[in-house]
TORPA-114535 format. One record per residue: residue in one letter; y, x, z of N, C-alpha, C, O in turn. Coordinates in steps of 0.001 Angstrom, whole numbers, padded with zeros to 6 digits, always signed. Layout:
aYXZYXZYXZYXZ ...
//
This chain:
x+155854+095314+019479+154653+094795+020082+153448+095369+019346+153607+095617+018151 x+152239+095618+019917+151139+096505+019666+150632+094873+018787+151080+093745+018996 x+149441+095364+017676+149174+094528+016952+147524+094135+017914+146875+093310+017273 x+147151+094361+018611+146376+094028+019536+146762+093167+020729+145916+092716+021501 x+148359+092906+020881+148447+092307+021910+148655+091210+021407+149102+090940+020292 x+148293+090481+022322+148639+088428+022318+149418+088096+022296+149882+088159+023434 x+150857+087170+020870+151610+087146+021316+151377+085428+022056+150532+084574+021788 x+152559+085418+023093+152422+083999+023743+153690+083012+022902+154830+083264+022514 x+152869+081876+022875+153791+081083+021913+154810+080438+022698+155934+080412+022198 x+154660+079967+023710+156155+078896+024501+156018+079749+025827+154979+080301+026187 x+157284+079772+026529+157253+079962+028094+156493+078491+028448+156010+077908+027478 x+156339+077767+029958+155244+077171+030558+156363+076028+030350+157274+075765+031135 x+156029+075279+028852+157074+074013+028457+156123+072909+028593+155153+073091+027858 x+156059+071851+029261+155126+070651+029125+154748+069778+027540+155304+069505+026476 x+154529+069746+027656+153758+068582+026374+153481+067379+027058+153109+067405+028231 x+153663+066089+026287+153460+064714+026405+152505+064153+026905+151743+063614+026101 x+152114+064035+028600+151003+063711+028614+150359+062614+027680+150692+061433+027579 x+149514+063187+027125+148681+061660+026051+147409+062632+026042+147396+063862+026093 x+145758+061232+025918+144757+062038+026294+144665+062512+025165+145141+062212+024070 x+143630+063722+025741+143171+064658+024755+144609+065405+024314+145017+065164+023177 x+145077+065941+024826+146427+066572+024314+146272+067920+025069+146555+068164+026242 x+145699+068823+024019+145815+070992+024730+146793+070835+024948+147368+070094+024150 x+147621+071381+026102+148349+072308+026899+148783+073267+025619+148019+074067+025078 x+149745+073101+025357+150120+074827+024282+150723+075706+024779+150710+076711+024069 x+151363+075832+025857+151920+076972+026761+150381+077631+026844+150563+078794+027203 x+149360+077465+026719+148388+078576+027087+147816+079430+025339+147246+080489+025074 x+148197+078615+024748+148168+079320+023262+148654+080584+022515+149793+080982+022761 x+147970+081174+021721+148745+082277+021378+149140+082002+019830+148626+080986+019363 x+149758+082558+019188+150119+082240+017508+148815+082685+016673+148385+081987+015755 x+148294+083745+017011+146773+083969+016739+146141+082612+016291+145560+082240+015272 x+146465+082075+017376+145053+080963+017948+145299+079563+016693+144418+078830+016244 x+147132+079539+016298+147631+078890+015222+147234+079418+013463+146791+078775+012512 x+147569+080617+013590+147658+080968+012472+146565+081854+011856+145636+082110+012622 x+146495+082399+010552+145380+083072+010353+146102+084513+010358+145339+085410+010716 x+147358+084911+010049+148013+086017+010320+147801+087197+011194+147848+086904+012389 x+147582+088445+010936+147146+089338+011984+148440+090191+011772+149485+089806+011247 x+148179+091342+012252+148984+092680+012737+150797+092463+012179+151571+091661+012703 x+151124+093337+011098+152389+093788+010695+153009+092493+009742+154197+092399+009436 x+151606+091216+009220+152209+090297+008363+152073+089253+009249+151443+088366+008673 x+152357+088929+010369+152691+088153+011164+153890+087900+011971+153786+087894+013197 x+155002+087694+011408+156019+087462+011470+156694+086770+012468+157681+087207+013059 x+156391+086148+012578+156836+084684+014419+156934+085803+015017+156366+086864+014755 x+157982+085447+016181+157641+086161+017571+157361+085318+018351+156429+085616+019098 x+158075+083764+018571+158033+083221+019504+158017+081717+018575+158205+081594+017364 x+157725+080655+019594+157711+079357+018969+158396+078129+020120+157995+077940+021269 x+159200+077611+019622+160483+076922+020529+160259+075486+020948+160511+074928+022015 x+159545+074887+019464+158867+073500+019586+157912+073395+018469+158139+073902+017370 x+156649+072617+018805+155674+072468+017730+154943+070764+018677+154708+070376+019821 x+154856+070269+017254+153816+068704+017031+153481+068720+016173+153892+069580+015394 x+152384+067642+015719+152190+067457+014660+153100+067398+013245+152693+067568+012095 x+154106+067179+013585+154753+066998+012111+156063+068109+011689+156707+068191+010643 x+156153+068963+013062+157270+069911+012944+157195+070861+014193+156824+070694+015355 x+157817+072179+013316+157941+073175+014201+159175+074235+014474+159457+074653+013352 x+159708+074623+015065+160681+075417+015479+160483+076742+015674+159825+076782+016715 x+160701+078137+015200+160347+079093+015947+161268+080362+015150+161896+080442+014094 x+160882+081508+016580+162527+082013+015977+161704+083841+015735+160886+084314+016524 x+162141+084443+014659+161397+086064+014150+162557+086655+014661+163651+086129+014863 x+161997+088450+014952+163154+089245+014744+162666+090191+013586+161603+090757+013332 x+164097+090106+012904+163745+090896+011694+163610+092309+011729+164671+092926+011822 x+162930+092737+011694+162475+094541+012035+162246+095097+010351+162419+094450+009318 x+161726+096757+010544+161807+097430+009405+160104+097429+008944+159581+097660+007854 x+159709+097186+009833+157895+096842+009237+157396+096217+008703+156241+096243+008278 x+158720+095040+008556+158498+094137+007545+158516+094176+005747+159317+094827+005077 x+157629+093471+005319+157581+093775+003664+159157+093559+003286+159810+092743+003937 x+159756+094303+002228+160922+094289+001398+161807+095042+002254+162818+095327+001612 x+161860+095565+003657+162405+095781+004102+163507+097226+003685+162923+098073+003009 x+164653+097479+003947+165197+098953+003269+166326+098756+004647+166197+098134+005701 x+167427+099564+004112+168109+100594+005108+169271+098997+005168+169722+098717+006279 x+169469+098528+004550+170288+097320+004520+169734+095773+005304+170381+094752+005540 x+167987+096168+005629+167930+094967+006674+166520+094522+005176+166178+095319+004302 x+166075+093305+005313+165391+092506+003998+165802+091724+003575+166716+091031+004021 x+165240+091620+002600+165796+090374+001179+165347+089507+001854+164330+089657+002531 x+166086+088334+001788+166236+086872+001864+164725+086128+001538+164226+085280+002278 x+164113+086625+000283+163207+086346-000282+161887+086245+001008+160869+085564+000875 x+162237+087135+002281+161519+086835+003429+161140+085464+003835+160014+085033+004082 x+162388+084799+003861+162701+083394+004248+161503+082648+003893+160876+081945+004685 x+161187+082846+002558+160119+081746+001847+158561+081879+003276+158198+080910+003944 x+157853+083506+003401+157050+083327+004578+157659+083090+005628+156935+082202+006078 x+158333+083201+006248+159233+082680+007301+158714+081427+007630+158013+081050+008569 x+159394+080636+006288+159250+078577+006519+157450+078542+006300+156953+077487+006695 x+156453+079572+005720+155197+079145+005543+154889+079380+006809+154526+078318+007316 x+154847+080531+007805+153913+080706+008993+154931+079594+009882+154500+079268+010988 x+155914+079158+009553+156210+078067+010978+155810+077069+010148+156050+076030+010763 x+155302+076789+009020+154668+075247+008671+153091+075459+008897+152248+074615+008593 x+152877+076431+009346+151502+077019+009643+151267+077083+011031+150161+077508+011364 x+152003+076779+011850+152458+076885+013639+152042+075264+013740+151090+074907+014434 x+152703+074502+013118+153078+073210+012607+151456+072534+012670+150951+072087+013700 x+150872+072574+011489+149735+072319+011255+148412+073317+011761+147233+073184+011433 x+148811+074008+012366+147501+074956+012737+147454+074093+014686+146593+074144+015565 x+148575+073528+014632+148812+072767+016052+148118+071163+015702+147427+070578+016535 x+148301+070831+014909+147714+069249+014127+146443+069406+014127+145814+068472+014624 x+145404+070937+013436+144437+070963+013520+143316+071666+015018+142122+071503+015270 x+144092+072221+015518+143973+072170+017102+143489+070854+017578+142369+070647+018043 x+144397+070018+017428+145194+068531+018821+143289+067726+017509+142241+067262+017958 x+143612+067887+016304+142284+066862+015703+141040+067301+015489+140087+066536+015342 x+140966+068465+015458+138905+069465+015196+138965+070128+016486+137833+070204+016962 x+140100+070774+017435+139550+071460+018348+140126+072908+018072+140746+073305+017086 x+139806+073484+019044+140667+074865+019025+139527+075983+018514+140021+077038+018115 x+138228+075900+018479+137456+076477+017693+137564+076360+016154+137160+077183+015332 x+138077+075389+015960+137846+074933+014650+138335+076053+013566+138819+077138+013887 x+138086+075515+011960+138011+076677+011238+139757+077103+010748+140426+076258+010154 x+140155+078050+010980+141622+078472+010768+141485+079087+009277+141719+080295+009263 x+141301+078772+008568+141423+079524+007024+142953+078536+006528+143383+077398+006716 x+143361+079729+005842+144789+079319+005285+145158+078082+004460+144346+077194+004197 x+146364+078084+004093+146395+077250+003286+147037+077728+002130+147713+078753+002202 x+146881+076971+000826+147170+077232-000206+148404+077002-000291+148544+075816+000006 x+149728+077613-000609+151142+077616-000839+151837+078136-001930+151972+079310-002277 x+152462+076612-002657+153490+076675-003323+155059+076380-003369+155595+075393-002866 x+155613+077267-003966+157111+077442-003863+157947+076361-004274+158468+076631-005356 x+158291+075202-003817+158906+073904-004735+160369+074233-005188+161143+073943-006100 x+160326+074980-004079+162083+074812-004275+162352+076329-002872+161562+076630-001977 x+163604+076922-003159+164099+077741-002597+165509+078173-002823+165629+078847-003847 x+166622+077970-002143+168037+078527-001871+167997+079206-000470+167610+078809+000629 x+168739+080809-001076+168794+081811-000414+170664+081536-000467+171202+081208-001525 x+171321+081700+000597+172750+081540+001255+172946+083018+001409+174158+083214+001498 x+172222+084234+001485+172616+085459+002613+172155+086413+001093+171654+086032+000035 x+172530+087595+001508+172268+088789+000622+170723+089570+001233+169798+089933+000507 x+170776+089691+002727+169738+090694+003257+169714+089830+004955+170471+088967+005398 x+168881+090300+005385+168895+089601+006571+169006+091139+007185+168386+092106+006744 x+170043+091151+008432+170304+092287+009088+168778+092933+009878+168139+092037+010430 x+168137+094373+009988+167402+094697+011069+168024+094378+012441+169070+094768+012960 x+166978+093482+012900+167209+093604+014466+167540+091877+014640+167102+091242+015600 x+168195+091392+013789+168641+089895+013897+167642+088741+014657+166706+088920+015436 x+168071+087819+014255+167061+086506+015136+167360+085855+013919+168485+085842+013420 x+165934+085084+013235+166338+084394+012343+165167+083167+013371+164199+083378+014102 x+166112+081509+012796+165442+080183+013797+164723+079710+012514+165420+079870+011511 x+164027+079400+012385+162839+078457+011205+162705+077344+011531+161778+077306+012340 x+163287+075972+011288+162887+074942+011342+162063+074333+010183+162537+074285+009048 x+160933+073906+010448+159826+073668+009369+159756+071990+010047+160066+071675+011196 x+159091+070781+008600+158574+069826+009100+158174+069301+007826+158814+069425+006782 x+156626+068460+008033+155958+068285+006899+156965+066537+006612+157201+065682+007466 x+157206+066531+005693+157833+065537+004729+157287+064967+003936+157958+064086+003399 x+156035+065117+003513+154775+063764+003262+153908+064805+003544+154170+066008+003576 x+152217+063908+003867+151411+064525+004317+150130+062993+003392+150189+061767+003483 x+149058+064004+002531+148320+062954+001869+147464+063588+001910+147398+064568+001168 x+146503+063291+002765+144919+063871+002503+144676+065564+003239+144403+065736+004427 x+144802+066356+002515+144925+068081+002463+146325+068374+001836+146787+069513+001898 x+146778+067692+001432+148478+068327+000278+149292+067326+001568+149228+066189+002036 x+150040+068567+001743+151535+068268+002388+152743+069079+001956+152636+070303+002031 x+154113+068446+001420+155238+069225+001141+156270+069412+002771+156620+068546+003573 x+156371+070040+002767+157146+070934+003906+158421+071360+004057+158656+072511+003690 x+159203+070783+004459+161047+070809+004056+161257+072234+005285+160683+072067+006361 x+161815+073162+005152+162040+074205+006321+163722+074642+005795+164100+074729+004627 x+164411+074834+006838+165840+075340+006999+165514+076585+007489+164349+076712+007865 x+166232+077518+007579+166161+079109+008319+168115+079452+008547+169029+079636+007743 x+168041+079402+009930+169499+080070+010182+169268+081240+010975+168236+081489+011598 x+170762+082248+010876+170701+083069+011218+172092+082885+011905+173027+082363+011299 x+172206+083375+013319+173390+082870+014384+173795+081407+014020+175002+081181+014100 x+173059+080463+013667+173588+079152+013659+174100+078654+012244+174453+077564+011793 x+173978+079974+011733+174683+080044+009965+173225+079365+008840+172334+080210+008767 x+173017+078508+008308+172170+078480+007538+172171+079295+006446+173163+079322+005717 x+170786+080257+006123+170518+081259+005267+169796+080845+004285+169714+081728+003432 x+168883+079324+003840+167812+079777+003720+167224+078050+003714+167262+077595+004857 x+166807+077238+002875+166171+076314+002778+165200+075943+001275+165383+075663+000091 x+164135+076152+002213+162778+076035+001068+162189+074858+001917+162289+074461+003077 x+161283+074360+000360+160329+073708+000580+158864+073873-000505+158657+074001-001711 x+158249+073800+000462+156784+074558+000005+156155+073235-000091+156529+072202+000464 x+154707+073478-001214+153737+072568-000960+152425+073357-000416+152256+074571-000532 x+151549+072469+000185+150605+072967+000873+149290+072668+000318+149394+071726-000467 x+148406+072986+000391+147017+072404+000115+145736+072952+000883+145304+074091+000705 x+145408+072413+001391+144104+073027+002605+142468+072727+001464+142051+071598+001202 x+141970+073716+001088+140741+073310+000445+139356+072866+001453+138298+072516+000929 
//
């Protein structure tokens, strides 16, 4: 995909009618995240609310760490950040508005087990992310990552929005 094009986050999936609730089938990951071109990782996003998100990458060679064996695992860790970033960039959508200001968040590594050696080129890896306390601006973030159904991959990050 050209780094100019839009990617689209859901095929045309409904959301809960409740007022004031965007439509996210018309959203792009852009519009979530602060991520641009080759370090934007998501392709697609499966489910997102406020408190959790689903979404599935394909692992390609443009990616950082990448070599002739596929990438290090060590991927995983951004992996679980841009879908806890899908997550909350959807929270701050649904509460300031879709103008509102998208600057990142601050991320730390709490914890991380890697299951896999390399993640194959070409694969589908699924990211399940969901914030697991949320106080103020600091939220810790529990995320699983499988690959064919196999779990590869469970970190949990802390967050901090300044």
């Amino acid at each position: 995909m050209k780094s100019n094009e839009r990617r689209r986050i859901l095929k045309e999936q409904p959301v809960e009618n409740r007022m004031n609730t965007i439509e996210f089938s018309s959203f792009t990951l852009e519009d979530l995240l602060p991520h641009r071109g080759i370090m934007l990782l998501i392709g697609e996003v499966l489910e997102v609310d406020a408190k959790h998100a689903v979404t599935l990458s394909t692992v390609q060679q443009a990616w950082p760490m990448a070599d002739q064996q596929g990438v290090a695992p060590l991927i995983c860790v951004e992996l679980a950040a841009q879908t806890a970033g899908v997550c909350n960039g959807w929270d701050r959508i649904q509460t300031l508005g879709r103008d509102s200001d998208q600057s990142g968040w601050l991320v730390g590594v709490k914890r991380a087990d890697f299951f896999i050696d390399h993640l194959p080129l070409g694969s589908t890896v699924r990211a399940d992310a969901e914030n697991t306390l949320i106080f103020d601006k600091f939220r810790e973030v529990t995320s699983r990552l499988y690959h064919n159904d196999q779990l590869i991959a469970e970190v949990v990050l802390q967050l901090y929005q300044p």
